[in-house]
C-alpha positions as CSV (number, residue, x, y, z in Angstrom):
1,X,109.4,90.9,92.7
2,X,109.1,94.0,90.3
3,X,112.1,96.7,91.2
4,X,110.3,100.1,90.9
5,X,112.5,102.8,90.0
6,X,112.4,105.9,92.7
7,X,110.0,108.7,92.9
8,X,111.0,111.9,91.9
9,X,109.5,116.0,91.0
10,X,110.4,115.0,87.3
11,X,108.4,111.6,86.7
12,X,105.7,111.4,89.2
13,X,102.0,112.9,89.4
14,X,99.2,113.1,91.6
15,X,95.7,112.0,90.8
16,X,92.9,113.2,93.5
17,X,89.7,110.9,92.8
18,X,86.7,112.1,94.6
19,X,87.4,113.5,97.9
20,X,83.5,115.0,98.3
21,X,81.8,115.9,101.2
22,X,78.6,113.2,100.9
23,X,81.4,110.4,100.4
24,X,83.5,111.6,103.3
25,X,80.5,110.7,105.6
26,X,80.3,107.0,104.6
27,X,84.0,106.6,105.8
28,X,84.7,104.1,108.2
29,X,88.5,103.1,108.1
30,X,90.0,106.0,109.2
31,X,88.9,109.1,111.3
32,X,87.9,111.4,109.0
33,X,90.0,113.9,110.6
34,X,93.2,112.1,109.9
35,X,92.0,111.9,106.3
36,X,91.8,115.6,105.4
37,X,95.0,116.3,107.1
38,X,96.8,113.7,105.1
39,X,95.6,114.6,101.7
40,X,95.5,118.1,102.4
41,X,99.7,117.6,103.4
42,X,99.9,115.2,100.3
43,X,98.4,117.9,97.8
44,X,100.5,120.8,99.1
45,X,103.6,118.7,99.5
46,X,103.2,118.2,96.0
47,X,102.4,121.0,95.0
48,X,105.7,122.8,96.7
49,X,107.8,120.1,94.9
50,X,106.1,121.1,91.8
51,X,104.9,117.6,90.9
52,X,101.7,117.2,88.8
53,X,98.4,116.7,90.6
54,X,94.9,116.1,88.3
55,X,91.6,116.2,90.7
56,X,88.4,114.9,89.7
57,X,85.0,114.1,91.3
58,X,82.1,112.4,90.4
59,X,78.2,113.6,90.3
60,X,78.8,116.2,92.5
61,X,74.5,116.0,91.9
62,X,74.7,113.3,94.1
63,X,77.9,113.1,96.3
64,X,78.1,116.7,96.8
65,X,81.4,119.3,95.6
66,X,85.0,118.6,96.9
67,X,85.8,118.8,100.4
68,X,86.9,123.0,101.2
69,X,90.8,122.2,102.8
70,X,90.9,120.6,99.8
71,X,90.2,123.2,97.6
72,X,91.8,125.5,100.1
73,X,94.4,123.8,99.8
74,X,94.9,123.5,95.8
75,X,94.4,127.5,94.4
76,X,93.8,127.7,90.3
77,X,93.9,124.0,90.0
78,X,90.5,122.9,87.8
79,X,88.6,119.8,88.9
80,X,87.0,117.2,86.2
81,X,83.8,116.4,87.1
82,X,82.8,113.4,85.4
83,X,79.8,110.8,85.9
84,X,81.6,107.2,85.6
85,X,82.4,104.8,88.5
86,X,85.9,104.3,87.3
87,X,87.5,108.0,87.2
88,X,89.8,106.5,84.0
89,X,86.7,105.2,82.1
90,X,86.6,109.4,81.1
91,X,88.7,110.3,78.3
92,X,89.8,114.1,80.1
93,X,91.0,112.3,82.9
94,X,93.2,110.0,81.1
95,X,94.5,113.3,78.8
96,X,94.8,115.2,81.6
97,X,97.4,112.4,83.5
98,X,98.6,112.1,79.5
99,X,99.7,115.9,79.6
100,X,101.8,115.4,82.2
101,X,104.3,113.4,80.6
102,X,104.9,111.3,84.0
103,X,104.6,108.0,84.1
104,X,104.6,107.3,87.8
105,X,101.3,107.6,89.5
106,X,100.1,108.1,92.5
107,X,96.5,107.8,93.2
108,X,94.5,108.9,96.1
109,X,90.7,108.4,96.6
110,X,87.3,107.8,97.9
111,X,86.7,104.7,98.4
112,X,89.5,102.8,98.7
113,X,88.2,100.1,96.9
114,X,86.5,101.8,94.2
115,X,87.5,105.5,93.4
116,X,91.0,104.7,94.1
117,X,91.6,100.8,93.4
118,X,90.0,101.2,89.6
119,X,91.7,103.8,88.3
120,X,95.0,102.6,89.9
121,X,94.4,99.5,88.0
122,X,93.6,100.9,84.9
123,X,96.4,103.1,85.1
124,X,98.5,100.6,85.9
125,X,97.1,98.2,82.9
126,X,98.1,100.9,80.4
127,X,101.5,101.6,81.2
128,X,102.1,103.8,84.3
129,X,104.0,102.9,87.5
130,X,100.8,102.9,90.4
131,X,101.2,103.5,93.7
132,X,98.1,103.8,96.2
133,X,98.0,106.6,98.6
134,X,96.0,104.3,101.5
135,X,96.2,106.5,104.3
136,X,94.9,109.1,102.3
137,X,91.9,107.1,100.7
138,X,89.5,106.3,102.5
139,X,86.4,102.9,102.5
140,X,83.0,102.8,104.2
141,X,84.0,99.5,105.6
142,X,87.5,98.0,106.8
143,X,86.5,95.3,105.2
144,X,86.2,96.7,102.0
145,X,89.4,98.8,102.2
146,X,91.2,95.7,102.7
147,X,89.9,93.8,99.7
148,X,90.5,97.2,97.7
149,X,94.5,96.9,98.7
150,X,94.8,93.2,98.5
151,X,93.5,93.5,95.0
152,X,95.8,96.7,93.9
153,X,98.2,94.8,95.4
154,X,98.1,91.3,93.8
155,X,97.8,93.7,90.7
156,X,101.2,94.9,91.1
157,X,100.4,98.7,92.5
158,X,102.6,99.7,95.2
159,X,101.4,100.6,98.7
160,X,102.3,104.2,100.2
161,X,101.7,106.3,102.9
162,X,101.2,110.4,102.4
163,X,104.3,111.3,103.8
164,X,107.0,108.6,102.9
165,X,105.7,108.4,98.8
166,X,106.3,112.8,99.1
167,X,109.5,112.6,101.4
168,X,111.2,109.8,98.5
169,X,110.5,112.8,96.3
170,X,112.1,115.4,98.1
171,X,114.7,113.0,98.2
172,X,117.4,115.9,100.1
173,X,116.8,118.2,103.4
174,X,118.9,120.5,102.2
175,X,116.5,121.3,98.9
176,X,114.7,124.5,99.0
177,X,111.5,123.0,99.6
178,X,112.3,120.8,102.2
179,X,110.4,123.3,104.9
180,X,107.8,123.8,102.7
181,X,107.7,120.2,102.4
182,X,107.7,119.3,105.7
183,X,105.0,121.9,106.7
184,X,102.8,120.7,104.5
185,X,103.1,117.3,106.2
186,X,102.5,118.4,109.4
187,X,104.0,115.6,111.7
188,X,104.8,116.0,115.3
189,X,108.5,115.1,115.2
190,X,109.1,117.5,111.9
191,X,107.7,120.3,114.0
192,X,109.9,118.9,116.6
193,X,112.9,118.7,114.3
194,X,111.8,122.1,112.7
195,X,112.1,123.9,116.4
196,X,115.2,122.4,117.5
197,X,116.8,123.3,113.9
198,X,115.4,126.9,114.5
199,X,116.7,127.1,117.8
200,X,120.3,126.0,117.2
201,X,120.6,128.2,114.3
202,X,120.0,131.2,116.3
203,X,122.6,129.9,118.6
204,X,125.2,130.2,116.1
């Protein structure tokens, strides 16, 4: 088994693969709620850890514009709007991920099997460290999700969840942005932990 070196602000980036409105009412997987909170807290995690993150969609003609939290959520960042299936088969994606200078990847998209499993492998087949972002992809079937991750995985990208891929780059609770971090998230027991931090300090 391949040892993958850790995540951090310095060598990773985010790539955002078509979270549109018209594709986020095929999905089946996961409640689509659950969805936009996760990549929401994914983008703004990252983007309070200043890490890289490229956003593109496809025929918005067809599939309709990104989802609003989304842009909401990502202020003065430019989508690529490009027509191929495979979001690495256009040249401005790949310079875009190139002009980062990081060569760890992670990839988020809709579907899991297509937006986000192709690129991931392409990626991956041309140098960069993958790693799939699955609960913040998202498949029309469960079927097909599966078959997307078995195939990423057999591949060699590496599996993550939206919080554990942006807490291994925070890497320290002490850092400046762990609050910011941890907002971002938005899980019950950091809001929970968040409180009871709060409340002890102002016992001191």
């Amino acid at each position: 088994m391949s040892y993958h070196s850790r995540l951090t602000r310095e060598n990773a980036a985010l790539l955002i693969v078509d979270h549109q409105v018209g594709l986020y009412t095929g999905v089946r997987d996961i409640d689509t709620l659950s969805l936009k909170h996760n990549i929401v807290g994914l983008a703004k995690a990252a983007a309070a850890l200043e890490v890289p993150v490229v956003v593109t969609t496809t025929t918005e003609g067809l599939w309709g514009p990104m989802i609003p939290e989304l842009q909401e959520a990502l202020p003065g960042i430019d989508r690529i709007e490009r027509t191929t299936v495979n979001a690495w088969d256009d040249p401005r994606v790949v310079a875009a991920v190139e002009a980062t200078g990081r060569k760890n990847l992670i990839v988020t998209g809709i579907s899991t099997d297509v937006c986000l499993a192709l690129p991931a492998l392409s990626a991956l087949a041309t140098g960069y460290t993958t790693y799939a972002a699955i609960d913040a992809s998202g498949a029309f079937t469960k079927q097909q999700a599966d078959a997307g991750v078995m195939r990423m995985v057999q591949a060699g990208v590496v599996p993550v969840c939206y919080s554990n891929v942006i807490v291994e780059i925070l890497a320290d609770n002490a850092a400046a942005e762990a609050n910011a971090v941890y907002a971002a998230l938005d899980m019950p027991f950091a809001r929970l932990v968040g409180g009871l931090n709060q409340y002890f300090s102002n016992k001191k």
